[in-house]
Structures are given as C-alpha cells and as structure tokens.
C-alpha positions in Angstrom: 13.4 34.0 6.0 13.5 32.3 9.3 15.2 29.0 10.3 14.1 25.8 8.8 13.6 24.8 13.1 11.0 27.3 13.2 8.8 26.4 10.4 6.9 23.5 9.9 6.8 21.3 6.6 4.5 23.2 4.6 5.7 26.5 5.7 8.9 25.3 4.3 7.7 23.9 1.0 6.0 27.2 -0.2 8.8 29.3 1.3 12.0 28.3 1.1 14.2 28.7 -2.4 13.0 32.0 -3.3 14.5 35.5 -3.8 15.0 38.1 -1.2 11.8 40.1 0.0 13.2 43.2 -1.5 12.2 46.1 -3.6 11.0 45.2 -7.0 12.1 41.2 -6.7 10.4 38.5 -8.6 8.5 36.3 -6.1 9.6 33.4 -7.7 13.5 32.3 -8.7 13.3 32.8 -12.3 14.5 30.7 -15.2 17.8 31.0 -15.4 19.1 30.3 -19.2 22.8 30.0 -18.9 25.5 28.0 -19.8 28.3 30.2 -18.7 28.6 33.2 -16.1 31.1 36.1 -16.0 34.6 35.5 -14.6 34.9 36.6 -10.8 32.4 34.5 -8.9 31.9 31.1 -7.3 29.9 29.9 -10.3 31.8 31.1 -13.8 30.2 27.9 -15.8 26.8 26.3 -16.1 27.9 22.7 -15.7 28.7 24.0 -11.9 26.0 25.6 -11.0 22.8 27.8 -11.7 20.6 29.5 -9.6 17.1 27.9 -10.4 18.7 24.4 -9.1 19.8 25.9 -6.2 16.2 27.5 -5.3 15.6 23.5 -5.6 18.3 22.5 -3.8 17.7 25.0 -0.8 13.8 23.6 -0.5 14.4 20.2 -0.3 17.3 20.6 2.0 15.6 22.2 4.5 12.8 19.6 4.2 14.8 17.0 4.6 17.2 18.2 7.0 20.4 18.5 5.2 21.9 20.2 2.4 20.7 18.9 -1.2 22.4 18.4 -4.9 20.0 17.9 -7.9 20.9 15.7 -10.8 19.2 15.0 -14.2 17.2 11.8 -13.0 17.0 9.8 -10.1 19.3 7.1 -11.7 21.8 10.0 -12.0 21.4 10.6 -7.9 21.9 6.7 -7.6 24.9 6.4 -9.6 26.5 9.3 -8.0 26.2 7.6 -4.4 27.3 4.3 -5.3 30.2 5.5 -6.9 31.4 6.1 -3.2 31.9 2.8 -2.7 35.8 1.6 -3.6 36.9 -1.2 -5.8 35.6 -4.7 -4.4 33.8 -3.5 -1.4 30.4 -4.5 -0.3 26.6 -2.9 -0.8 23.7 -4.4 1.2 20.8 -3.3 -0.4 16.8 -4.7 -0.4 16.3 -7.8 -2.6 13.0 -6.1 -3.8 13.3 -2.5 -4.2 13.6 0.4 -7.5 14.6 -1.9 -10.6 17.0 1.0 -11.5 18.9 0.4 -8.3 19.2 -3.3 -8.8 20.2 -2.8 -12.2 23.2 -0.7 -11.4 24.3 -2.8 -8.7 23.9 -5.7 -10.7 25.9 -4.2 -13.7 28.7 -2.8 -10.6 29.1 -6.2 -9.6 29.2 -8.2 -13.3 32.1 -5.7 -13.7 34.2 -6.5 -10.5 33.0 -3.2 -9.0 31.7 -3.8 -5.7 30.2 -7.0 -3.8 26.3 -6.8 -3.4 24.2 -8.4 -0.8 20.4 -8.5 -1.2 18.4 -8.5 1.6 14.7 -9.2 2.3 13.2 -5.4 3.4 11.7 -6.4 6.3 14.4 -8.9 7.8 16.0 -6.2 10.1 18.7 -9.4 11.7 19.4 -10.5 8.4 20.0 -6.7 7.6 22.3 -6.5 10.9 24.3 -9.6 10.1 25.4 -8.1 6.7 26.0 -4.6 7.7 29.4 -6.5 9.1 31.4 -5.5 6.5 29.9 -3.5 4.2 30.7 0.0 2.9 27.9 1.1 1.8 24.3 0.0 3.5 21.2 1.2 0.8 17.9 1.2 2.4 14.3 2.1 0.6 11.6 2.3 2.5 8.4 1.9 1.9 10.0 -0.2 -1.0 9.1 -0.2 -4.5 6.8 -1.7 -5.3 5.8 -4.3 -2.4 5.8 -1.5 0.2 7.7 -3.3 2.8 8.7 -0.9 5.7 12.2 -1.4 7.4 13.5 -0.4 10.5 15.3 2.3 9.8 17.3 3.1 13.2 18.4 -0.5 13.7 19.5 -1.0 11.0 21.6 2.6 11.0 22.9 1.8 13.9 24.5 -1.9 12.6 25.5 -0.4 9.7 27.7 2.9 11.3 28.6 0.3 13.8 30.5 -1.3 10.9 31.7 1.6 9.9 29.7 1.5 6.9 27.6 4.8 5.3 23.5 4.4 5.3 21.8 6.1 2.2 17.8 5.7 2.4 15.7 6.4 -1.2 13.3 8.3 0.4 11.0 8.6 -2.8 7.6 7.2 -1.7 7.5 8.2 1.8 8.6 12.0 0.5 10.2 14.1 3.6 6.7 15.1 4.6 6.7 11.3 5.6 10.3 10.5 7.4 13.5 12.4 7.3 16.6 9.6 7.0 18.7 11.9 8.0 17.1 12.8 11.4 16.8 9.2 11.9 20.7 8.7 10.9 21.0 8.0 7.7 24.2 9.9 6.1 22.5 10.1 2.7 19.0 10.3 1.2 18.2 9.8 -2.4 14.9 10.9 -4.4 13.8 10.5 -7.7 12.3 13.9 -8.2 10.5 12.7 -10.8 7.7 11.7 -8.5 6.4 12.9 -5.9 8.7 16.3 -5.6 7.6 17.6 -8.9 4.5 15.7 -9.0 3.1 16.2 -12.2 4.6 13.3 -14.6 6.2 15.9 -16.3 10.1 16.2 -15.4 12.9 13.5 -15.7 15.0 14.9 -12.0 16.5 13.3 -9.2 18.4 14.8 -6.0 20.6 13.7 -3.0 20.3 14.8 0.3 23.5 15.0 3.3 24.6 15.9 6.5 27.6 15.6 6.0 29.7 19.0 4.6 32.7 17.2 3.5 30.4 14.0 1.8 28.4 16.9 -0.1 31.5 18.6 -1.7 32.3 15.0 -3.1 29.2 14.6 -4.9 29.1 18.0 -6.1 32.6 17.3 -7.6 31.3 14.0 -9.0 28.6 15.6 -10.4 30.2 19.2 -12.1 33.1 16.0 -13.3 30.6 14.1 -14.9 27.8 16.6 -15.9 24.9 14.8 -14.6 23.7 18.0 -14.3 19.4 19.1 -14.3 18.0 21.0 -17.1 17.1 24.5 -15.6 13.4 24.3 -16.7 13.0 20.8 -15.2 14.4 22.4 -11.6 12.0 25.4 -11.9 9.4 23.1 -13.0 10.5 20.6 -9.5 10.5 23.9 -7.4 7.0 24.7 -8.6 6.1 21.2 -8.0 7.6 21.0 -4.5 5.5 24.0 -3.5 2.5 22.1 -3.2 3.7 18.8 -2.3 2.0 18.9 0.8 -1.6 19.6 -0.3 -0.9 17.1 -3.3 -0.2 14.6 -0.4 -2.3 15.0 2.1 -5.2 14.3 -0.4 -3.2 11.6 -2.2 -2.7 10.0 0.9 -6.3 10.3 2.2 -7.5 8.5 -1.1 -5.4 5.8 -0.5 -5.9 5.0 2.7 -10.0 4.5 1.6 -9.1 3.0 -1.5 -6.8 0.5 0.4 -9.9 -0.4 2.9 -12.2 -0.9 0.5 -10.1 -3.0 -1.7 -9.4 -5.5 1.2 -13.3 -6.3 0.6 -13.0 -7.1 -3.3 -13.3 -10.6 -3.8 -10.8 -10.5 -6.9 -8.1 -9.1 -4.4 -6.0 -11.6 -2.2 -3.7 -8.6 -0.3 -3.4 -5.1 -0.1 -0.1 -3.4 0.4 -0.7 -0.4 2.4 2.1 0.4 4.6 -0.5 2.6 6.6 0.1 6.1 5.1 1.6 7.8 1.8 0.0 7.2 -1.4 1.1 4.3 -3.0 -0.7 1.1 -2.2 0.5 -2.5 -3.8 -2.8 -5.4 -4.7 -1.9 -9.1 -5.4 -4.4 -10.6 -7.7 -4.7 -13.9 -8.0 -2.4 -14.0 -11.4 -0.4 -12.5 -14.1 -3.7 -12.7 -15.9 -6.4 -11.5 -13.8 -3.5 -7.8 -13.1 -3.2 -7.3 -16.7 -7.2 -7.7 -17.1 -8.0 -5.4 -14.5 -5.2 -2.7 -15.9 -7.0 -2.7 -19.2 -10.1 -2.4 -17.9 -10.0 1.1 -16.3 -11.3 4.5 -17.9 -9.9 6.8 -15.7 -6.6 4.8 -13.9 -4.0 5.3 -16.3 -1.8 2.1 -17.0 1.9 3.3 -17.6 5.0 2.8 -15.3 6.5 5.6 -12.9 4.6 7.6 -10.1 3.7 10.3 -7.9 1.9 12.4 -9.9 -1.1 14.0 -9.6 -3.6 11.7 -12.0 -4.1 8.1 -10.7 -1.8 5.5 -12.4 -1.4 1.3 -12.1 1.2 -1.5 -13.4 1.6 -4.7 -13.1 5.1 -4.5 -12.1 6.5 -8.1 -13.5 5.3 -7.3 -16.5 9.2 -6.0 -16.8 11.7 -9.0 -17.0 14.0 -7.4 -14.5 11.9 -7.1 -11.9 13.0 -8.9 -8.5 12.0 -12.4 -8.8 10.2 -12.3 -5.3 7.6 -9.9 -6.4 4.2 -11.6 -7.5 3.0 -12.1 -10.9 -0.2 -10.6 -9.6 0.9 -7.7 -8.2 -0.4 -4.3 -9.0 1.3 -1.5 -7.9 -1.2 1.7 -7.3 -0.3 5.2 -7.3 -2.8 7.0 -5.9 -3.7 10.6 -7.3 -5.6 13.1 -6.1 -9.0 12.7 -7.9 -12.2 12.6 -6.6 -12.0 9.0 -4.4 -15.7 8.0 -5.3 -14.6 8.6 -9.3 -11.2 6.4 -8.4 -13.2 3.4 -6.5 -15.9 3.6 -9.5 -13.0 3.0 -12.0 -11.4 0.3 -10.1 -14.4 -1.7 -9.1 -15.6 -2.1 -12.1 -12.0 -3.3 -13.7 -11.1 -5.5 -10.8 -15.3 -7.0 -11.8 -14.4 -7.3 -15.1 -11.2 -9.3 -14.4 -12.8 -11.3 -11.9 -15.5 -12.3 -14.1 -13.1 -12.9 -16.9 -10.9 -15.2 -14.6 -14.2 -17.1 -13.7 -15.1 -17.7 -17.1 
C-alpha cells in the first residue's frame, strides 16, 4: 500500500495492518493461534511475536507516526515505560491524571525506585521548572478525568532541554486528535482499551516511538517479561481501530452539543469540555447530587472505563485513590455514539431528579 505521508487518517485506519493484495489472500489478518513457530525465522516463539499484533501494531504506528508495540493492558504499556527510568531518578508527571499511572509511580517511589514530581496539568512554568532534572517527563493530555489540556511543545522542549525523555498518554485525544510524536514527544502511550478498540470489550494497551533504538528496548522488556496481548484481543483492537474514525467523529459531535446544553442545567456548576474529543467532565454541586444523577439514568450506563461505543458516566472520587484535587462532584462523561436527542433525554431528566432531590 502506499506511504503513510500519502494517506490521510481514515485512509490509514481501514487500510493499513492487512495482508498483501494478492491472489486468493484473506482481506483481513487472521487469527493467529500460536504459541510457538518453526525454527528458522525472526519469530520461533509466541511470547516474541505474532502476526495478528503486528497487523495492530503496523496501524497504529502509522497513525501516530512511529512504530508501535502492543501489551496486554494499558497499565502493561505504562509499566514498560517507566521502567526506563534508573534507580533514584526523577518523573514529573500531572498531579491529576489516569489513577493507574499515579498508582505506579506512587508504588515506584514507596520502594526507593524513582523520585516523582506532580504537577498541576495546566501550569506549563511549573512544568518547565521541574523538567530540570528529570529523566523521564509524562504528560496526558486532555487529562483523565478533569480534561485539562497542556502545552505540549513547551513543555517538550524544557524537558529534551534537560535531557530528559517526554512520553504523552495519548488515550482520550486518540491520534485522530494530536500525534505526540509529531509534536516531539519520544513516546506515546494508549490504553487500547478505549477508544482504539472501542467497544468495552478488550483489556489492551500499546506504546508508540520514534526512536529505533528506544523501541528494541521495550520490545526486549516486553518478550523478558511477557506482557504480551492475547491474539483475539489484537484482532479484536484491529477491527476496532478500523472504524475509529466514524466512531469519533460522531462521538465527538455528541459531545460537543451535549457539553453546550449542559452549561444551561441549573444542577451543573462547570462543564469540562476541552473543545473537541468525546469525553466531557460536569462538577455538580456534591458527592451527593453526582451519585443521584448517576443512578438516575436509563440509557447512560454507570461503570468506570471509556471510549466505547454506548454512553457511560462515573463519579470519579467515588475511588479512594483518586487525586485529591479532583471534585467530589465531578462526573466524568464518556460520550457514545447514540442518538444525541436519546443521550440529552436520559441526562436531563437524571441531572432533574438529582436536583430536585438536592432541593428537598
């Protein structure tokens, strides 16, 4: 097929990770059931490698601009990246962000590992003031779940400045939104779980490079440690990715009505919209008055995670881990790609209910 330069994003999703157009080939990579090839190749055992994650691997490389690895959840992909970072050296990471990453970092640093600094997301001098002398410089923007945006190429160029390595989890803004890498990032981090497969139905996750030499690291890290994807879950993420950008585009367009109107609901004090994607963030006036509204809706499903294709909410600090700067009343949103009129119907009428419960 041609270049990945002369096809645009769609193009790409649908076309890239697929068997030659030859005689009597199967349209689509098969499911390959392996754990061990015969002796003479580059592959020889199933922890190494496997064709249906490389079909993966090739599409969301050349959507994001780099070469890709897939890894049995996104936690996986995050652990493989921060093991990069030596004995005692620093990570500057957001202060609100994925509760997985803060876990780790907070169980790397309880063990001596590295040093962790936490940042505010949108405090781009604070964010150039500890890029000083870190190692490692982890970015997620739109963050989870606030949706705070950073600036990405300031804060890149502080940190390589430094000397320090930028990896961005790109999981909300999807590479239909931003490509790290093009804006130079050295790493990019999804949990495929979301919005790559898209259909709450795989446990995946993936890291994206530039970098040749960085790549054949965390493919060694990975066949070492056998954080490895199951080969339906990668088919399944292929067939996902294929119509990420449909899924998307209407996901997004939901969100961005559903994010104006709720700016008009008395029961809502802010909306979180970041101005595109389809996640969008509501502070209600308490802990309260979220989880009323959350068990008040018929079609919006209550239940953590993201991205898929049906509409889901969660009060996020309804988890004890969550960062301590994230309201009691938030609700975090994750727009699907339903009918909007049957979405606002669903919503209204909860965030009524709540408000009229909160009232009496």
């Amino acid at each position: 097929m041609e270049s990945s330069d002369d096809l645009r994003p769609a193009t790409i999703a649908v076309h890239s990770g697929r068997p030659p157009h030859d005689p009597d080939q199967p349209l689509n990579q098969p499911i390959t059931m392996a754990s061990t090839f015969v002796a003479g190749g580059g592959r020889e055992y199933g922890r190494w490698g496997n064709p249906t994650w490389q079909a993966f691997e090739e599409a969301l490389g050349r959507l994001e601009g780099g070469r890709a690895l897939a890894f049995s959840s996104g936690l996986a992909a995050v652990d493989v990246v921060l093991d990069l970072v030596a004995n005692g050296e620093k990570v500057v990471a957001p202060s609100a962000c994925y509760n997985g990453t803060l876990l780790q970092l907070a169980d790397l640093e309880a063990r001596g590992r590295v040093s962790t600094t936490l940042v505010p997301v949108t405090d781009t001098a604070a964010w150039v003031e500890a890029c000083e002398d870190a190692a490692l410089v982890w970015l997620e923007t739109p963050s989870n779940p606030m949706l705070d945006v950073s600036d990405v190429p300031a804060i890149v160029a502080a940190a390589h400045a430094a000397g320090a390595r930028v990896v961005v989890d790109n999981t909300f803004a999807t590479p239909l939104g931003q490509q790290p890498l093009a804006l130079g990032a050295d790493l990019v981090v999804h949990s495929a779980t979301k919005y790559l497969a898209g259909h709450s139905d795989v446990l995946m996750g993936a890291v994206v490079v530039a970098d040749e030499q960085i790549w054949t690291v965390l493919k060694g890290r990975r066949d070492l440690l056998g954080a490895v994807p199951g080969t339906l879950e990668a088919w399944l993420a292929l067939r996902g990715l294929r119509t990420l950008p449909l899924r998307l585009e209407r996901a997004s367009a939901n969100a961005a009505e559903l994010a104006r109107r709720l700016a008009e609901h008395p029961a809502v004090d802010r909306v979180r919209y970041p101005g595109s994607g389809a996640m969008v963030a509501i502070d209600l006036p308490d802990a309260a008055t979220a989880d009323a509204a959350t068990r008040a809706t018929r079609l919006w499903v209550h239940t953590t995670s993201l991205g898929g294709v049906e509409s889901t909410l969660e009060r996020r600090t309804r988890w004890a881990s969550e960062a301590p700067e994230v309201p009691q009343g938030l609700v975090r949103l994750s727009v699907g790609i339903e009918d909007v009129e049957d979405l606002w119907a669903d919503l209204a009428q909860a965030l009524d209910s709540a408000l009229a419960g909160n009232a009496g």
